[in-house]
N, C-alpha and C positions, 0 to 999 in steps of 0.2 A: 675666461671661457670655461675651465674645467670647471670650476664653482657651481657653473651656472648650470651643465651639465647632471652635479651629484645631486642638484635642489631639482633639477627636470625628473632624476630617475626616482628621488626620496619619495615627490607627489605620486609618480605613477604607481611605485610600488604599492604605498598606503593606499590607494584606487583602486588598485588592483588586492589588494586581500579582503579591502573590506566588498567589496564585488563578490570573492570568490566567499567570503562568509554569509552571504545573503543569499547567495543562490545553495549554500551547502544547506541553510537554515529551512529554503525551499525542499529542496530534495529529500533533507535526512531520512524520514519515512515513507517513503511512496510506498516502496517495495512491502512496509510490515504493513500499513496499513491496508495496501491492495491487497495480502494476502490475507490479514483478516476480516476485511469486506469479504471474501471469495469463504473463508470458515465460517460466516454468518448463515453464507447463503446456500451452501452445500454440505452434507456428512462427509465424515475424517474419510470411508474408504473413496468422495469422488474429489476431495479436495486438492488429493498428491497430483492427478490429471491433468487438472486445472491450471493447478501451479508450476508444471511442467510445460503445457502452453504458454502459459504468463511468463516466463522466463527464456523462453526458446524465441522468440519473435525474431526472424531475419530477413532480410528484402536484400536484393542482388542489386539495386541500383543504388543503392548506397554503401558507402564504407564503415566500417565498425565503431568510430568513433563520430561519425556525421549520427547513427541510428541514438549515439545515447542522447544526443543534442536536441535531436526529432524527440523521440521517444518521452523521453524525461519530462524536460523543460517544458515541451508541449503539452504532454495529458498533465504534469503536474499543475500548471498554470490552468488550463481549461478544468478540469475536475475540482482545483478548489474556490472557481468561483462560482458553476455550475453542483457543487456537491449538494448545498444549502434549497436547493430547487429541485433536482431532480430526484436523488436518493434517497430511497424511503427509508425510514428510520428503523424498522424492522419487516421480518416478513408479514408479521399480520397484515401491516399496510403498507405490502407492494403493490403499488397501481397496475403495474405492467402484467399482475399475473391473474388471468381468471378466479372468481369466487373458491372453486373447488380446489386448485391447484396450491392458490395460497394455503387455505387448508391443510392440504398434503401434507405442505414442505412443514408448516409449524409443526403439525404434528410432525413430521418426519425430523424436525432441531429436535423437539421434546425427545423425544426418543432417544434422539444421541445424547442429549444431555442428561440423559437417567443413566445410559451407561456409564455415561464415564465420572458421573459424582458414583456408582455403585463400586468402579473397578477405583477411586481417588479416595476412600473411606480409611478414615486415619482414627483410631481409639488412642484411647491415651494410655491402656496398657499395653500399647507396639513403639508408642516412644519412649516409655520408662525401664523399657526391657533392659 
């Protein structure tokens, strides 16, 4: 009987990690990836905002460790089969945003992105120094 027990708990265990390595394989990135969806889509000064929302999410009808179960597992499963459909590849071609608005925001990336390849400028006589 004890045998038959150690070969009960050996399967479960191996079911259980390779389980827990498929859903980690799932998750690993939500978090960098949602965050740099959210850098795509907004400049550095409204990004800290954003990602202070994105990270504070709390509901009182559930407990702390129910929210990561909800939270995760759900929008990660729903947004990566839904990603390929809905999300537009960049802002030029977000559907969701008026002619002009789009506009804006590109120029307004352009923009950040002048700065900070101006302020990321590296010579090669600052590394030889």
């Amino acid at each position: 009987m004890s045998l038959v027990w150690h070969g009960w708990a050996t399967v479960c265990s191996i079911s259980l990690i390779a389980l827990r390595l498929l859903i980690g394989a799932a998750e690993a990135k939500f978090i960098q990836i949602g965050m740099y969806y959210l850098s795509n889509m907004y400049p550095k000064y409204l990004v800290g905002f954003r990602e202070g929302i994105y990270r504070h999410i709390e509901s009182p009808r559930f407990h702390r460790w129910q929210d990561v179960f909800l939270l995760e597992g759900g929008v990660t499963v729903l947004l990566g089969i839904l990603n390929f459909f809905i999300f537009p590849k960049g802002l030029a071609t977000a559907w969701f945003l008026p002619p002009e608005e789009r506009l804006h925001a590109v120029r307004r990336m352009e923009i950040d992105l002048a700065e900070a390849q101006e302020e990321a400028h590296v010579s090669q006589n600052s590394i030889t120094k």
